[in-house]
C-alpha positions, 0 to 999 in steps of 0.5 A: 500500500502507498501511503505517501509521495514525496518528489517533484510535481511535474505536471497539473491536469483538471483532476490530477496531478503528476508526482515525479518521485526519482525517476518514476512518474506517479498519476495522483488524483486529488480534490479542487481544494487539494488541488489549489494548495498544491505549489507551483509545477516544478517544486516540491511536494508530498501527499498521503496517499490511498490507493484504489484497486479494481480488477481493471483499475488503479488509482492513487488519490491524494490528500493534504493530511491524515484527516482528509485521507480518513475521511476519504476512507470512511466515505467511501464504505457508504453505499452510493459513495465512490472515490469521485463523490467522496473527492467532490465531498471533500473538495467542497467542504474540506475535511474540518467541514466534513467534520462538522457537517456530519458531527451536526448531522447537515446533510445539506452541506455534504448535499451541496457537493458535486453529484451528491443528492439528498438522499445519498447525503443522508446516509452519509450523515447516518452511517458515519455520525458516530465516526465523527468523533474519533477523526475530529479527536485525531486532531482536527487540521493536522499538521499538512503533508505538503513538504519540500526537501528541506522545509515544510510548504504549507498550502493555502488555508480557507479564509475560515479556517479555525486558528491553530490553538483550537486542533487542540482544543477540540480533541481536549473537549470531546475527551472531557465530555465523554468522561463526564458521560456524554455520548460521542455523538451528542458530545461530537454535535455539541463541540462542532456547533460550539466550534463553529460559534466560536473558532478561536475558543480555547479548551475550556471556553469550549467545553463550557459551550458546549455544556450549555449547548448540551443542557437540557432545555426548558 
């Protein structure tokens, strides 16, 4: 199993981009989003990797880091989700986006990607709502996998990307959560709606919004 490249890019097409790694030319097919953080054609560059295997096909699909790279995985076992849904998912809403989407239970927001229907968005948010918890534990944005010989390249970031004090954060909420005897999925709910209220909130601040988020009303 290839589970990262790291070489040269070499060449960028619609939907994937060529890795030259010592000599050898890898086909790697990526999201828009993916495919916008990618450095220019010439330089460095690194992706994990998932490799798809057909009796009559292989392809390699790359992501910017391990989160992105579980969420494709994850997508891709629910029925009516092949790789170029899940690529379209993902290049729409990024893998801190799916996060939400999914831990909120927004099956409009997985519905807004590319030949995803309702319907199909709805299973999405059923089959891996209890999912969401472990990935969003896994760090939230981890550290990208795009890297030069000598130095990181860090690729572009969305405009509303949480700051990074708040990776930490959002693991550290959900664990407290879960001691205090909240499900991983209301407590996944709860930490994603606090997160998106608030991006910049530290451990604390979050865990005591998500609380009253999970606070029994009326």
């Amino acid at each position: 199993m290839i589970g990262k490249i790291s070489g040269r890019l070499e060449h960028r097409a619609t939907d994937h981009v060529l890795i030259d790694v010592r000599g050898v030319g890898y086909l790697v097919y990526v999201s828009d989003r993916t495919m916008a953080a990618l450095p220019p054609v010439g330089e460095a560059v690194a992706l994990y990797t998932d490799l798809l295997v057909r009796e009559d096909l292989l392809q390699l699909f790359g992501f910017t880091s391990l989160v992105e790279k579980e969420w494709h995985r994850l997508l891709m076992g629910v029925q009516g989700i092949g790789a170029k849904a899940s690529t379209a998912i993902l290049g729409a809403l990024g893998a801190d986006g799916v996060s939400r989407a999914i831990a909120l239970g927004d099956w409009n927001a997985i519905a807004k990607a590319k030949g995803v229907g309702p319907k199909t968005a709805q299973r999405v948010v059923i089959e891996l709502k209890d999912k969401a918890p472990a990935v969003m534990a896994m760090g939230g944005t981890l550290a990208k996998a795009v890297e030069g010989d000598d130095e990181v390249i860090e690729p572009a970031r969305p405009k509303r990307a949480p700051a990074p004090k708040a990776s930490m954060a959002q693991p550290e909420a959900l664990s407290a959560l879960a001691n205090l005897g909240y499900a991983p999925g209301e407590a996944a709910s709860a930490v994603a709606e606090a997160l998106g209220q608030d991006p910049q909130a530290d451990t604390s601040r979050l865990i005591r919004a998500a609380l009253k988020l999970l606070a029994p009303k009326g």
